[in-house]
C-alpha positions in Angstrom: 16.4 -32.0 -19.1 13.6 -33.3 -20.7 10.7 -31.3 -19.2 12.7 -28.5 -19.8 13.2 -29.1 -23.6 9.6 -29.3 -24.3 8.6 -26.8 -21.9 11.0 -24.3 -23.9 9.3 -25.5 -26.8 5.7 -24.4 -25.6 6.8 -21.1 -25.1 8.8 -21.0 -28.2 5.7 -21.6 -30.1 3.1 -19.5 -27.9 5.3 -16.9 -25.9 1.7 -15.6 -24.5 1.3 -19.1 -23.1 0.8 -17.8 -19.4 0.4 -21.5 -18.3 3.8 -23.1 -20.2 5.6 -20.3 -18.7 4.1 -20.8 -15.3 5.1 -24.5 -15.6 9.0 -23.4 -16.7 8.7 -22.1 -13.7 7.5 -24.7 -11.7 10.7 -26.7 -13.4 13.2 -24.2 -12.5 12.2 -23.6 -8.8 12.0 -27.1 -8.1 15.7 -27.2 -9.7 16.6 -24.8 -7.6 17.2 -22.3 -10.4 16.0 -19.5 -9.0 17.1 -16.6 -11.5 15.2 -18.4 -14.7 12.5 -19.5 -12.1 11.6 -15.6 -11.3 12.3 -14.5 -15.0 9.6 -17.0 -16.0 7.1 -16.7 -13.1 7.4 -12.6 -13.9 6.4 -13.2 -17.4 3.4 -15.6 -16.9 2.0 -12.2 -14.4 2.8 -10.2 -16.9 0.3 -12.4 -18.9 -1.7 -13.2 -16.4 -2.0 -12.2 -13.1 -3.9 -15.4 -11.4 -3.9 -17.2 -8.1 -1.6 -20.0 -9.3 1.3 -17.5 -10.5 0.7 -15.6 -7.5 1.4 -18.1 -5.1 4.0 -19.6 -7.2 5.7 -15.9 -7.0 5.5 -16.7 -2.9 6.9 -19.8 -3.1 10.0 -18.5 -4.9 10.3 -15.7 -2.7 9.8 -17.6 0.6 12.6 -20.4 -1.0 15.0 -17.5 -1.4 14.6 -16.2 1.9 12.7 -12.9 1.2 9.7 -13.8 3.8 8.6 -9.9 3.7 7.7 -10.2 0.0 6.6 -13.8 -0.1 4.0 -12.5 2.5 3.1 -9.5 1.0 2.6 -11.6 -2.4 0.9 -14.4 -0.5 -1.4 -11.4 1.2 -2.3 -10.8 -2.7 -2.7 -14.5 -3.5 -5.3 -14.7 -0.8 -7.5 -11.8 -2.7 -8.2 -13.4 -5.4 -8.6 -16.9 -4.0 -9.4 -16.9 -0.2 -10.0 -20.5 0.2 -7.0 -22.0 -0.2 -5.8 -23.8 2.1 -2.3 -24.1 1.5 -1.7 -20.7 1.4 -3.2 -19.5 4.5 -0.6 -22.1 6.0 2.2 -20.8 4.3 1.2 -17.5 5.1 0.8 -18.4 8.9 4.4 -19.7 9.1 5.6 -17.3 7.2 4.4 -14.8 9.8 5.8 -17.0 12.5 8.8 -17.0 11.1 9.4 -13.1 11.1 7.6 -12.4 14.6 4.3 -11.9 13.7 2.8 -14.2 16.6 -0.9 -12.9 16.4 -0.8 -12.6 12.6 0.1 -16.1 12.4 -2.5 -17.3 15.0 -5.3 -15.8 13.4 -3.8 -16.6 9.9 -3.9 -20.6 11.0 -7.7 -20.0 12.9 -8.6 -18.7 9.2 -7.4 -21.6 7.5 -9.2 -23.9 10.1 -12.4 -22.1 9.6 -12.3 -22.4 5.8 -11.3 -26.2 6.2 -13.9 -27.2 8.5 -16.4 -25.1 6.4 -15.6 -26.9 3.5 -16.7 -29.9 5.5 -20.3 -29.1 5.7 -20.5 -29.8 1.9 -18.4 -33.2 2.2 -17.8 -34.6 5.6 -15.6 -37.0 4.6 -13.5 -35.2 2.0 -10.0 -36.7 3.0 -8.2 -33.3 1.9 -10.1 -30.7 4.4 -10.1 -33.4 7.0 -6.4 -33.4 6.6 -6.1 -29.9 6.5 -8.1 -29.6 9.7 -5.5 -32.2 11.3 -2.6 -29.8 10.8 -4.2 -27.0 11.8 -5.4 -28.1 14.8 -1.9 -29.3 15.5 -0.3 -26.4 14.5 -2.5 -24.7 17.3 -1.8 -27.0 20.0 -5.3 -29.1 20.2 -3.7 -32.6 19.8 -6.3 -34.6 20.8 -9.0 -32.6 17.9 -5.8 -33.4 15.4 -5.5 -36.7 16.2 -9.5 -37.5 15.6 -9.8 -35.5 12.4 -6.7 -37.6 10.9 -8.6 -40.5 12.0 -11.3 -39.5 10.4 -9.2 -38.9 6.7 
């Protein structure tokens, strides 16, 4: 695989490279290979522990089917960067997922909040306006989805 070759490379040359390994990572998840994917996500934490390897941890974790860790690890993601959208979704369906119905409703009225704060600065940022489309449809309020995709 190319990508691969020259991401081996990077971290060949700079083994303390938290972002090359992070990116392997990436590689390998998307590739389904889920065993070098966690080796090389562990190692860019071990590095450094930031919000993109965080998450990245809780993606892996959610892919293999261990929701109880992927929330726990997107629980940590979400202390060091609350405003990410993405995540809170994730989160929200994650708790969905394993029962936790009001855990997941407030996770999803959190990530709404954020989104539409993020819209007093831009009004017509097509990413929050988006983001406020699925969360309003993930709640049920159809008709407040449909005019803020409108709006994007």
């Amino acid at each position: 695989m190319y990508l691969e070759r020259h991401w081996l490379e990077a971290v060949r040359l700079n083994p303390g490279h938290a972002s090359a390994r992070r990116n392997l990572g990436i590689l390998y998840l998307s590739s389904k290979r889920f065993a070098e994917a966690e080796r090389e996500i562990q190692e860019s934490l071990k590095i450094r522990r930031n919000h993109a390897g965080v998450v990245l941890l809780g993606d892996l974790l959610a892919e293999t089917g261990h929701d109880r860790e992927a929330i726990a690890t997107y629980e940590e993601s979400l202390q060091v960067a609350p405003a990410h959208y993405r995540t809170w979704s994730v989160l929200a369906a994650l708790y969905r997922k394993v029962g936790r119905h009001e855990d997941a409703r407030r996770t999803f009225q959190q990530g709404l909040e954020l989104a539409e704060e993020a819209l007093t600065a831009n009004p017509r940022d097509p990413e929050c306006l988006s983001w406020c489309a699925f969360y309003h449809a993930t709640m049920g309020a159809a008709p407040r989805a449909r005019a803020r995709a409108s709006e994007a």
